[in-house]
N, C-alpha and C positions, 0 to 999 in steps of 0.2 A: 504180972501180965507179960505174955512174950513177946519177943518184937523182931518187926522186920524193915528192910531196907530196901526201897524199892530204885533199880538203878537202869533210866531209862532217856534217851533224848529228847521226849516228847514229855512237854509239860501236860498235855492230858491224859495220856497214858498213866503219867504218875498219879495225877488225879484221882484216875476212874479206881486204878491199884491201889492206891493206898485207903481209898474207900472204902473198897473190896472187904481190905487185910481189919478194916476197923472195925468193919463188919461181925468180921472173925473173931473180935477180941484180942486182935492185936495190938500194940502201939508202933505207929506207923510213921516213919522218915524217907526221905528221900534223896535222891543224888541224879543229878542230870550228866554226871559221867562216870566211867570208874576210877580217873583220879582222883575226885571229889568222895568216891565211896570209899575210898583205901584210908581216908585221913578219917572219913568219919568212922572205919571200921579201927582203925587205931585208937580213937576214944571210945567207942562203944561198941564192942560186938554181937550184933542182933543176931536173933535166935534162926534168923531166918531172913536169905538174900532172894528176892527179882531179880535176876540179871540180864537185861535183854541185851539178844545177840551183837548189834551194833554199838558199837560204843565208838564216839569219830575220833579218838586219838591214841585208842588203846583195846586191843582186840578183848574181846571176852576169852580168849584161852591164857593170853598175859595176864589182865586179870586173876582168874582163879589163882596161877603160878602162882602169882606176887601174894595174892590171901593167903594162901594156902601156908605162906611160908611165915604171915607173921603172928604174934604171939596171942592164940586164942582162934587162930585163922580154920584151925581143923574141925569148929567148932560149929561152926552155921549151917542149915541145910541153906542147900543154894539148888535155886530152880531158873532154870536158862528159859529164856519165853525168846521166842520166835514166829515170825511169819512164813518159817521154811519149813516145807516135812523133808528136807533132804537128811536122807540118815547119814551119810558118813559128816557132814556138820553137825548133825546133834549126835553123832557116837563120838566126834573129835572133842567137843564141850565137856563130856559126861565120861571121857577118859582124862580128861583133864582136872579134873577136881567138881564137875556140877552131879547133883544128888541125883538129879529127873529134870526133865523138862515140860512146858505148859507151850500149848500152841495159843497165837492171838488170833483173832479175837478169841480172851477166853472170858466168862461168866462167874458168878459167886460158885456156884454147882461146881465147875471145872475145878476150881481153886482149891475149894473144900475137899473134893476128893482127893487130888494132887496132898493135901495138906495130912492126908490121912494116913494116907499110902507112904508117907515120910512120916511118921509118929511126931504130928505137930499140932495135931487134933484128936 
């Protein structure tokens, strides 16, 4: 089973996401920051990251760096979720290390196809 890491400040958000992903036939974890996601991505590298854009202590472009660099990190498709259609923010994410990005609110449907379009479905 694949699994993803859903990494977001809103404990519902993670909720409704990791619903989503179980949906999918994922197995599904969670992280209410990205320092929280870097330790659990050092014990287990899921096949597949949520990373919403705010993280309150650690930007999501720090982030990616910091995966990006540790062992296993090249590994994950990572999908930035946002509440912004601003493109030089989602071209700054997805020069940084994110695979695609998912706008919120998004739906099973959205997900799925994001999931496809990244050969994870």
């Amino acid at each position: 089973m694949k699994s993803c890491l859903v990494i977001d400040d809103s404990r519902v958000i993670r909720k409704v996401a990791c619903k989503l992903f179980e949906d999918l036939h994922f197995h599904a974890e969670e992280a209410e920051d990205a320092a929280t996601a870097l330790e659990a991505c050092a014990h287990r590298m899921p096949d597949v990251i949520l990373l919403d854009c705010t993280s309150p202590e650690m930007s999501c472009v720090e982030f990616l760096h910091k995966l990006r660099k540790q062992s296993g990190g090249m590994w994950p498709v990572i999908l930035f979720s946002t509440t912004e259609n601003d493109i030089s923010h989602i071209s700054e994410a997805v020069g940084s290390g994110a695979n695609d990005f998912i706008v919120k609110p998004f739906d099973r449907r959205l997900l799925e196809a994001k999931l496809i379009e990244v050969g994870l479905l």
